[in-house]
PQR file of N, CA, C, O and H, with PARSE charges and radii, in Angstrom:
ATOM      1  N   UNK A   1     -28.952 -21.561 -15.126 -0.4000 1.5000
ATOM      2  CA  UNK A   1     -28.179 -22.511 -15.906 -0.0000 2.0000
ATOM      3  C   UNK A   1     -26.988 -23.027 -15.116  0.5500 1.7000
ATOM      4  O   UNK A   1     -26.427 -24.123 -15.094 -0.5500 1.4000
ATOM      5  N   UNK A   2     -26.798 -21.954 -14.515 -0.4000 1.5000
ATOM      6  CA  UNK A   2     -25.324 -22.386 -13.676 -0.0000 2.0000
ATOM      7  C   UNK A   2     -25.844 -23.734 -12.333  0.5500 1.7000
ATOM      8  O   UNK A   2     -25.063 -24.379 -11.633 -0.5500 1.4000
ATOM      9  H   UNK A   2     -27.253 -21.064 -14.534  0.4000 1.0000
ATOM     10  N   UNK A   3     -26.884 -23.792 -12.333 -0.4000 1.5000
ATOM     11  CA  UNK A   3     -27.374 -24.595 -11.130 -0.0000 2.0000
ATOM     12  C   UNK A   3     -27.864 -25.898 -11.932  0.5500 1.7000
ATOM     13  O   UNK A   3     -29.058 -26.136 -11.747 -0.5500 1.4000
ATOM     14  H   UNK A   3     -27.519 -23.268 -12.901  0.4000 1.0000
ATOM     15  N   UNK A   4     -27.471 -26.424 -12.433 -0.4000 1.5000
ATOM     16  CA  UNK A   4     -27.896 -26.971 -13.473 -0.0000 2.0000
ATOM     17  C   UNK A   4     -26.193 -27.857 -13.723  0.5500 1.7000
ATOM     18  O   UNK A   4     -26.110 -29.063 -13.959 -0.5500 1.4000
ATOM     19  H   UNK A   4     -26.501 -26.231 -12.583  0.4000 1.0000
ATOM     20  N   UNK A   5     -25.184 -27.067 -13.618 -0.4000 1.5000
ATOM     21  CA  UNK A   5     -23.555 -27.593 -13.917 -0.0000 2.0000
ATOM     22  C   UNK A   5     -23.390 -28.042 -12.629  0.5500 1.7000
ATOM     23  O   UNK A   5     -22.872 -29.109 -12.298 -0.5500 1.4000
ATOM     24  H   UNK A   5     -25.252 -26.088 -13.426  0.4000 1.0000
ATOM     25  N   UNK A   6     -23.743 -27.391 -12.080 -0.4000 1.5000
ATOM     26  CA  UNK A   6     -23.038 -27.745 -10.385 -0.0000 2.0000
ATOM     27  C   UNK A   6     -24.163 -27.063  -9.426  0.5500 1.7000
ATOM     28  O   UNK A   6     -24.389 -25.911  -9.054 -0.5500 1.4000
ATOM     29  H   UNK A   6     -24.164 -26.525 -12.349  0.4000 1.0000
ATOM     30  N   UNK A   7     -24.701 -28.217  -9.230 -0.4000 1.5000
ATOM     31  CA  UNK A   7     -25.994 -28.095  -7.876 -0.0000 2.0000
ATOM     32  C   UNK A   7     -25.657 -28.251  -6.986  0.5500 1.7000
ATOM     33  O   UNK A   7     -26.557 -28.661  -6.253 -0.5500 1.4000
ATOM     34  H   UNK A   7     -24.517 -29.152  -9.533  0.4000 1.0000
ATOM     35  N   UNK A   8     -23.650 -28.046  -5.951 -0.4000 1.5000
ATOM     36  CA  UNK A   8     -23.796 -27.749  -4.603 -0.0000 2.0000
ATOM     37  C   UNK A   8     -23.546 -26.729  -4.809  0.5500 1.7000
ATOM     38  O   UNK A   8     -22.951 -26.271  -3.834 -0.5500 1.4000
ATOM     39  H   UNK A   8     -22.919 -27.712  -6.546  0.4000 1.0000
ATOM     40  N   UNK A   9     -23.685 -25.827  -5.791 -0.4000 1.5000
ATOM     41  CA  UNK A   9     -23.424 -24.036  -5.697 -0.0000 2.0000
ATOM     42  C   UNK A   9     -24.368 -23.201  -4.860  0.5500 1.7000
ATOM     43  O   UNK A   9     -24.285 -22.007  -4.572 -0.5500 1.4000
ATOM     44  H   UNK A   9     -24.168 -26.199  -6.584  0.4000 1.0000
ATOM     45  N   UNK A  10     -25.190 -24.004  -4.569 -0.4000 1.5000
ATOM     46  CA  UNK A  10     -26.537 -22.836  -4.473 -0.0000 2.0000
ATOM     47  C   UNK A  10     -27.477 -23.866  -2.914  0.5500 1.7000
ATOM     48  O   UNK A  10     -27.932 -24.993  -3.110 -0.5500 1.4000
ATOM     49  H   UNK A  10     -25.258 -24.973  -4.804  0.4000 1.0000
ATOM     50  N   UNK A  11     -27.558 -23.259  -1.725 -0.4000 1.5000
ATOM     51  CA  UNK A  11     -27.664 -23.723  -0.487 -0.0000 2.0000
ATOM     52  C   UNK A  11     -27.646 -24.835  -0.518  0.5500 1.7000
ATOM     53  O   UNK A  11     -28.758 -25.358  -0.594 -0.5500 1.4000
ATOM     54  H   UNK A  11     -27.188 -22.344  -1.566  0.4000 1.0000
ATOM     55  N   UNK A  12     -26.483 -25.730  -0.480 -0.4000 1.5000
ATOM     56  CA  UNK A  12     -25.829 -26.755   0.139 -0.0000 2.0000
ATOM     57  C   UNK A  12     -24.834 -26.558   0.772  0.5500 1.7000
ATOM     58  O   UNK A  12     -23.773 -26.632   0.154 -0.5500 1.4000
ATOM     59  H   UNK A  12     -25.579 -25.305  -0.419  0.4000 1.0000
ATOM     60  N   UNK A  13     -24.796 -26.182   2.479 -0.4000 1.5000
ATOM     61  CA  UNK A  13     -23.334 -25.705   2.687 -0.0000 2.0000
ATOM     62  C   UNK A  13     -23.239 -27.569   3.700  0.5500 1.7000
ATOM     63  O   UNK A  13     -23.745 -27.805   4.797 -0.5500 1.4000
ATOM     64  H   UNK A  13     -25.659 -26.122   2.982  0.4000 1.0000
ATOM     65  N   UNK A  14     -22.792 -28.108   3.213 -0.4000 1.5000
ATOM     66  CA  UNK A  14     -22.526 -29.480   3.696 -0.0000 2.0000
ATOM     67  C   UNK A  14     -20.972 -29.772   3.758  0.5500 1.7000
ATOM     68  O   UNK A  14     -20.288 -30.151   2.808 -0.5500 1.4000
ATOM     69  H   UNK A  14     -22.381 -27.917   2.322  0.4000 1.0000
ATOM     70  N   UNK A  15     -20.566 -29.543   4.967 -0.4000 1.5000
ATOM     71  CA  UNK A  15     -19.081 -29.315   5.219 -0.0000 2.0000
ATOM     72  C   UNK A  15     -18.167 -30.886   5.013  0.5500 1.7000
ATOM     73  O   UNK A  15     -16.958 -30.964   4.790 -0.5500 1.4000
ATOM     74  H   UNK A  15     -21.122 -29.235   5.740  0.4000 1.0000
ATOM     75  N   UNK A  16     -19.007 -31.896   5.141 -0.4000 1.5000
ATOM     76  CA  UNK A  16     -18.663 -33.511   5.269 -0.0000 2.0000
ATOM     77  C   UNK A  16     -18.914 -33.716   3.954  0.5500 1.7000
ATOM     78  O   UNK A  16     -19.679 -34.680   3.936 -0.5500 1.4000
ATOM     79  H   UNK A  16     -19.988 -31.833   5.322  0.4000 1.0000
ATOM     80  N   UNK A  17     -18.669 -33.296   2.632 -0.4000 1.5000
ATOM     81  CA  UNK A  17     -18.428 -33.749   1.412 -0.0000 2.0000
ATOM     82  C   UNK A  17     -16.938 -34.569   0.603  0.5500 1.7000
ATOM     83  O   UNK A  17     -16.294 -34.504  -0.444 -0.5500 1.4000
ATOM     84  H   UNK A  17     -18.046 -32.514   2.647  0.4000 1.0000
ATOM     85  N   UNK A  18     -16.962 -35.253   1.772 -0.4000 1.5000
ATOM     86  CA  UNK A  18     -15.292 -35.807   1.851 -0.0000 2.0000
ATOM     87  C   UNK A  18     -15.688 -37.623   1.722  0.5500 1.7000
ATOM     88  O   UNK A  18     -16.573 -38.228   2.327 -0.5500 1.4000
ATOM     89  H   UNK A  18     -17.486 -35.307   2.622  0.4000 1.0000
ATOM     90  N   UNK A  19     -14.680 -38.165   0.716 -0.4000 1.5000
ATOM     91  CA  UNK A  19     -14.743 -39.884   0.755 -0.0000 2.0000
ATOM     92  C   UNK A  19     -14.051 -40.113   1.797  0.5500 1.7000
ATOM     93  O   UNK A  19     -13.223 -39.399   2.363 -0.5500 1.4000
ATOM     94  H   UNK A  19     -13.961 -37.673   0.225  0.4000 1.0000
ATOM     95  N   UNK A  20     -14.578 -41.571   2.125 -0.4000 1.5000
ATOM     96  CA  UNK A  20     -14.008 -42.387   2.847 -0.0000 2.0000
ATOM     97  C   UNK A  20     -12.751 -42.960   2.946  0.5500 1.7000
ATOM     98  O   UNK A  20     -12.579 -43.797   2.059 -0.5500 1.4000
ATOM     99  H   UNK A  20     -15.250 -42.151   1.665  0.4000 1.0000
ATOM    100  N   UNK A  21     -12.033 -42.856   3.514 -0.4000 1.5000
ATOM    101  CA  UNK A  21     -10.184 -43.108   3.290 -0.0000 2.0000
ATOM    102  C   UNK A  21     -10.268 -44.496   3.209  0.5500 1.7000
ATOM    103  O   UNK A  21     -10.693 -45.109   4.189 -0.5500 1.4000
ATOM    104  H   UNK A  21     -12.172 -42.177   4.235  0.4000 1.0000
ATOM    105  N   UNK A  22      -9.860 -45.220   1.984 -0.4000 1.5000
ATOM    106  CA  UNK A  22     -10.302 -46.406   1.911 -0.0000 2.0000
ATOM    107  C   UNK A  22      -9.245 -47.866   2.292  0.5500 1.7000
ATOM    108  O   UNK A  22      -9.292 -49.077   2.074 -0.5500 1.4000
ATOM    109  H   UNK A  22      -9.515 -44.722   1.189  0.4000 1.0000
ATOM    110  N   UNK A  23      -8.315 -46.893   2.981 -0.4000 1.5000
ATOM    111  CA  UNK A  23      -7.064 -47.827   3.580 -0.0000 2.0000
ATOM    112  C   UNK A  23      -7.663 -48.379   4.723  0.5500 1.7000
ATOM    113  O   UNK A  23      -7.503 -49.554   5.051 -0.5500 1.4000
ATOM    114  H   UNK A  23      -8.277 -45.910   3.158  0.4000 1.0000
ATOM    115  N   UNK A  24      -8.759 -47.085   5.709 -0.4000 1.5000
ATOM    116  CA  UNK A  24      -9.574 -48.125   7.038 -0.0000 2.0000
ATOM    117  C   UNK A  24     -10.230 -48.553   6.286  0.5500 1.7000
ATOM    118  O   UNK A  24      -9.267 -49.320   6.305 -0.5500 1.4000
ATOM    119  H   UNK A  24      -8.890 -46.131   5.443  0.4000 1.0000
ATOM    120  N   UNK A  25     -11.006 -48.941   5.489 -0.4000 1.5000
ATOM    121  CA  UNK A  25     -12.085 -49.799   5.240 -0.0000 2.0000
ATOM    122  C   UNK A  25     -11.075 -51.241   4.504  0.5500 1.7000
ATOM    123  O   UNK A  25     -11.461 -52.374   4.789 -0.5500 1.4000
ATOM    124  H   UNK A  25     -11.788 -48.318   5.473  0.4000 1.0000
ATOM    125  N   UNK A  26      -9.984 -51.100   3.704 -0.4000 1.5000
ATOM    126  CA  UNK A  26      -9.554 -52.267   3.300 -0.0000 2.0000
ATOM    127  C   UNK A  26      -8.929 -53.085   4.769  0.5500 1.7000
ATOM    128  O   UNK A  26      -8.856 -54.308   4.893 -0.5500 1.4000
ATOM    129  H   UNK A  26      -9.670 -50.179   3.473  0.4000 1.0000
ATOM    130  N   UNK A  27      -8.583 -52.230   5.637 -0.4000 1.5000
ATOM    131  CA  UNK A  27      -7.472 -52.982   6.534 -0.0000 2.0000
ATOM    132  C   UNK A  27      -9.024 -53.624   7.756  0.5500 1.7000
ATOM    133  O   UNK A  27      -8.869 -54.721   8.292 -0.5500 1.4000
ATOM    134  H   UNK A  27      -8.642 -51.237   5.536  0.4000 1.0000
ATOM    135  N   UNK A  28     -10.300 -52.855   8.026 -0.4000 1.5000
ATOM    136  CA  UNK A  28     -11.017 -53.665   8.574 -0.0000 2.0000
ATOM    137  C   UNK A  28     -11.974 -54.966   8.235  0.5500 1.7000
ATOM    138  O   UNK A  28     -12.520 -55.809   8.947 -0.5500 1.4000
ATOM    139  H   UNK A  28     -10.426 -51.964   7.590  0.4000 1.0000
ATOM    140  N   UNK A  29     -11.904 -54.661   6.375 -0.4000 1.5000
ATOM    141  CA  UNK A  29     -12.123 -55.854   5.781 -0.0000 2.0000
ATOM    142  C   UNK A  29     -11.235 -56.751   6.153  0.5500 1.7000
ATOM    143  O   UNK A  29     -11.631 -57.657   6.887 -0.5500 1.4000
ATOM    144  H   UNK A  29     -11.461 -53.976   5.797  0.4000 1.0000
ATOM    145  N   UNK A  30     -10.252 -56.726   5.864 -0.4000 1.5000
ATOM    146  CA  UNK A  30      -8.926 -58.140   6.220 -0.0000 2.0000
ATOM    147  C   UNK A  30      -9.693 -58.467   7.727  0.5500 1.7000
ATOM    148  O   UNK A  30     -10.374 -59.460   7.980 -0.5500 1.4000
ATOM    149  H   UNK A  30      -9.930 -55.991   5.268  0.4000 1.0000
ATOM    150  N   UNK A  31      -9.420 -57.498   8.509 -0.4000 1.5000
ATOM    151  CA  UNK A  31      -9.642 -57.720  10.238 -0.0000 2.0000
ATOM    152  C   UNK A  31     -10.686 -59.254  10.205  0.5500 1.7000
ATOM    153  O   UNK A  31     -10.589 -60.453  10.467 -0.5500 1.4000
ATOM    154  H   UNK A  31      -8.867 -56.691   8.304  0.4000 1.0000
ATOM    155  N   UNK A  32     -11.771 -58.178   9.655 -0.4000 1.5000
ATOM    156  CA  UNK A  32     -13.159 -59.344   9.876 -0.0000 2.0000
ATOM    157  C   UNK A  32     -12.911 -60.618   8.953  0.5500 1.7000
ATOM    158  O   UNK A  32     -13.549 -61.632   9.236 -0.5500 1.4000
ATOM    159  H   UNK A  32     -11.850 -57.204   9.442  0.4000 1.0000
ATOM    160  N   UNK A  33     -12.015 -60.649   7.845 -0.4000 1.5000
ATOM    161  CA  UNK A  33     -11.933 -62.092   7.481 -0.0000 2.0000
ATOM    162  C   UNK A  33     -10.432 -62.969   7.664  0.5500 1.7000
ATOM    163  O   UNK A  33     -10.120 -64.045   7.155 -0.5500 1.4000
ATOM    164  H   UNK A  33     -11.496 -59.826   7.615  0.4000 1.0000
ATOM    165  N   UNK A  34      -9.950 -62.424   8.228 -0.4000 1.5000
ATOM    166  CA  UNK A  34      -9.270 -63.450   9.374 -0.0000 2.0000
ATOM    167  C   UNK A  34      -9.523 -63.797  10.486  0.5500 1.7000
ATOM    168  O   UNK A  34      -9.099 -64.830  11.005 -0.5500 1.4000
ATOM    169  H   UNK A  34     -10.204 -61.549   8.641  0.4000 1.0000
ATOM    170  N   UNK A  35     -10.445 -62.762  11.139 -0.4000 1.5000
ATOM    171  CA  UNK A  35     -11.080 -63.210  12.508 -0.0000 2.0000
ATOM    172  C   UNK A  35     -12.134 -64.294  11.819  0.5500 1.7000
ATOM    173  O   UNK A  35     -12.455 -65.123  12.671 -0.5500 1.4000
ATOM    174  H   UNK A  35     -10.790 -61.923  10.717  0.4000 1.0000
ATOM    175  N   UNK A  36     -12.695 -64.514  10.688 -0.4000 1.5000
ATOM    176  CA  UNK A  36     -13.691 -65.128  10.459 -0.0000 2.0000
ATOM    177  C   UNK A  36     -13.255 -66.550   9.809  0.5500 1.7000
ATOM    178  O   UNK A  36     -14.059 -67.482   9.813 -0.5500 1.4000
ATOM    179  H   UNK A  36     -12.434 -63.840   9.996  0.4000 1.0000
ATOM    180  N   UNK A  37     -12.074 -66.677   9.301 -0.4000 1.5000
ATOM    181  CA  UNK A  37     -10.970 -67.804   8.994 -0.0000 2.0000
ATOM    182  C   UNK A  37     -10.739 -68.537  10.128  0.5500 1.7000
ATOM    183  O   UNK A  37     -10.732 -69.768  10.144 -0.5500 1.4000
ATOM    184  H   UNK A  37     -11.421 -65.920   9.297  0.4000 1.0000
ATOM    185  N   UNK A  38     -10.479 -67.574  11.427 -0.4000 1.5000
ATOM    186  CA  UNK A  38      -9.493 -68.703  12.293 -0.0000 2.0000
ATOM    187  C   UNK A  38     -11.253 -69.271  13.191  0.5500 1.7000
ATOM    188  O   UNK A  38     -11.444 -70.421  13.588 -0.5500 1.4000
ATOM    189  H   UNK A  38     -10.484 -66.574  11.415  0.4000 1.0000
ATOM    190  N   UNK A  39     -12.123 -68.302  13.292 -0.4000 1.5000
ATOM    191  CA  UNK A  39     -13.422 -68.810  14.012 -0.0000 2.0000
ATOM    192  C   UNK A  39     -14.002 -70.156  12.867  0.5500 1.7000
ATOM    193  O   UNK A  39     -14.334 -71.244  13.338 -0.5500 1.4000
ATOM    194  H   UNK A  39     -11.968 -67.368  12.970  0.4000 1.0000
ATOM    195  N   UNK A  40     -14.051 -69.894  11.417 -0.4000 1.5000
ATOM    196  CA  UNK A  40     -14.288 -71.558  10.924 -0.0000 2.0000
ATOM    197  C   UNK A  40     -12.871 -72.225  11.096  0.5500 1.7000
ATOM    198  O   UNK A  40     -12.980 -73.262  10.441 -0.5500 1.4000
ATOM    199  H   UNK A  40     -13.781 -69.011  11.034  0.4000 1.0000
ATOM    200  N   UNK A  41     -11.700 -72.192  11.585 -0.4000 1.5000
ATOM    201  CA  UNK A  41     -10.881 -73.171  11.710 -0.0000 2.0000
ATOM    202  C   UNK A  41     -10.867 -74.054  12.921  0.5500 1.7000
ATOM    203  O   UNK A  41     -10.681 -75.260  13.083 -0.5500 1.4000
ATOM    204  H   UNK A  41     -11.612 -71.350  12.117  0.4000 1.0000
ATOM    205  N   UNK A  42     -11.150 -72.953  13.792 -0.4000 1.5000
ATOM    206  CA  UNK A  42     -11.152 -73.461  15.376 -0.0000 2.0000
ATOM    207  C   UNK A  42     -12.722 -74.514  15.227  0.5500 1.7000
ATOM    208  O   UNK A  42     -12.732 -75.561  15.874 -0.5500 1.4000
ATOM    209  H   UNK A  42     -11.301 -71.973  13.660  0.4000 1.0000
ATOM    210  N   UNK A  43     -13.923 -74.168  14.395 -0.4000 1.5000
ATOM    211  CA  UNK A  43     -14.627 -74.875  14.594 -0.0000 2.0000
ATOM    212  C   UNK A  43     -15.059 -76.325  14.154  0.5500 1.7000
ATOM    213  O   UNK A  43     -15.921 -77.106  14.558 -0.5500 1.4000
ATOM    214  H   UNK A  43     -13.915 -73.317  13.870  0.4000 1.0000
ATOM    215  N   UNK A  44     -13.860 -76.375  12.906 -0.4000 1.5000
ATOM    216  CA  UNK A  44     -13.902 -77.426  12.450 -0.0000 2.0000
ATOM    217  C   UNK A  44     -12.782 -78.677  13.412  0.5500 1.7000
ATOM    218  O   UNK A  44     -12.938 -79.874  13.653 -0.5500 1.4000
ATOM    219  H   UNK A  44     -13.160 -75.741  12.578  0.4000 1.0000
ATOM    220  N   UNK A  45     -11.638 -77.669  13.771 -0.4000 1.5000
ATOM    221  CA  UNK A  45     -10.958 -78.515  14.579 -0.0000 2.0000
ATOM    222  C   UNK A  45     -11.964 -78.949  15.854  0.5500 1.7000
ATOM    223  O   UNK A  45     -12.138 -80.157  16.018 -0.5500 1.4000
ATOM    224  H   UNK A  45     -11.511 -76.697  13.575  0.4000 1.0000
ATOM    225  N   UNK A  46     -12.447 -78.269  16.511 -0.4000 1.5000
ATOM    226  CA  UNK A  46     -13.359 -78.740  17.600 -0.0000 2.0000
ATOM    227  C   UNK A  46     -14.548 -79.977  17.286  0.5500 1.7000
ATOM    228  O   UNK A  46     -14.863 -80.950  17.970 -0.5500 1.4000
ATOM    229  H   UNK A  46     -12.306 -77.288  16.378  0.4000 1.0000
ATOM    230  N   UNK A  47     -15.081 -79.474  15.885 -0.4000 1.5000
ATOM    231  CA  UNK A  47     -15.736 -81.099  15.506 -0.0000 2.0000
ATOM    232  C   UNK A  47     -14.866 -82.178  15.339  0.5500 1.7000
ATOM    233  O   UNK A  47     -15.358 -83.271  15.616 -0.5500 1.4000
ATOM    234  H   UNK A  47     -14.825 -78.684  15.329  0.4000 1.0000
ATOM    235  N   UNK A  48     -13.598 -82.166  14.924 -0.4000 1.5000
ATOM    236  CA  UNK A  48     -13.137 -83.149  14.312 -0.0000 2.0000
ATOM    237  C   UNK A  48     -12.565 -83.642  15.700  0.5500 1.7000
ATOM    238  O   UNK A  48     -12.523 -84.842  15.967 -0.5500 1.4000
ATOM    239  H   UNK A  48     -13.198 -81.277  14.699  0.4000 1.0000
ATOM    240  N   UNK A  49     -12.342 -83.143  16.144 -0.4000 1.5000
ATOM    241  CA  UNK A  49     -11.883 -83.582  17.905 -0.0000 2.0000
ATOM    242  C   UNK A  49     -12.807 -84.642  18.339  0.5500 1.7000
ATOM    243  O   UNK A  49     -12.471 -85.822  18.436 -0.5500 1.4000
ATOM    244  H   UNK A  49     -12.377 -82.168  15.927  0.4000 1.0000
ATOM    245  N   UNK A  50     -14.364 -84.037  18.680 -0.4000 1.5000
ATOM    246  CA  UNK A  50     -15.170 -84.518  19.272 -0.0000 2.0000
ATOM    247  C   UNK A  50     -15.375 -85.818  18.475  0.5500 1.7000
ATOM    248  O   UNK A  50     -15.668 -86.821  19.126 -0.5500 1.4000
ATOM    249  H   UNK A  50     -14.636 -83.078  18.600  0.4000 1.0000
ATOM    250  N   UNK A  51     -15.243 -85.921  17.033 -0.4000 1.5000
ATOM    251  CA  UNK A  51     -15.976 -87.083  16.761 -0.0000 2.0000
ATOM    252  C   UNK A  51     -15.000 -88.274  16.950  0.5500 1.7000
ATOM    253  O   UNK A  51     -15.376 -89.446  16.984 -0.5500 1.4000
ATOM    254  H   UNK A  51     -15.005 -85.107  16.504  0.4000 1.0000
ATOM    255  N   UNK A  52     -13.511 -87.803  17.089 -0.4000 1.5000
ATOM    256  CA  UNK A  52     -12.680 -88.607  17.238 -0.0000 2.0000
ATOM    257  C   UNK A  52     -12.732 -89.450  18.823  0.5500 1.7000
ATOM    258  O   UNK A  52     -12.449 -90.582  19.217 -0.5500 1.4000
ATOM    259  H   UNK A  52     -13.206 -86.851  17.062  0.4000 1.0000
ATOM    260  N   UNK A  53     -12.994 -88.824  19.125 -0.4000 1.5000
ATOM    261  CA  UNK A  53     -13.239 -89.095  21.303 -0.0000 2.0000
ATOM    262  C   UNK A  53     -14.369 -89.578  21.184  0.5500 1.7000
ATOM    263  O   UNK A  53     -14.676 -90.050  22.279 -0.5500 1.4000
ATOM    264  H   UNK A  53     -13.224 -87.905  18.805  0.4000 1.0000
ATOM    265  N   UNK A  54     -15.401 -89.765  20.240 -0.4000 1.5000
ATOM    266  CA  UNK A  54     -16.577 -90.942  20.290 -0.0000 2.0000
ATOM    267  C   UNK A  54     -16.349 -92.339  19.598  0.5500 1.7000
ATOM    268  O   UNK A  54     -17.228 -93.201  19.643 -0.5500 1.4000
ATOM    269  H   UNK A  54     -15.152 -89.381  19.351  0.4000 1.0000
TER
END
């Protein structure tokens, strides 16, 4: 019955039962969408360049 309340009691010795610290995952979210902001900014400025010089 007791395995039944709590099933890592009984051979699960799994030492990595720990969450993810979710301050790196918020601060590499930002990372990738400002790197991904200024890569569509730069690319729109680069079209709008080119079509101007034709």
């Amino acid at each position: 019955m007791d395995e039944l309340k709590n099933p890592d009691s009984k051979g699960n010795n799994n030492s990595s039962n720990h969450l993810p610290k979710t301050g790196e995952q918020i601060r590499g979210q930002m990372i990738m969408t400002t790197t991904g902001a200024i890569i569509i900014a730069l690319t729109f400025v680069i079209v709008k360049k080119r079509k101007k010089d034709r």
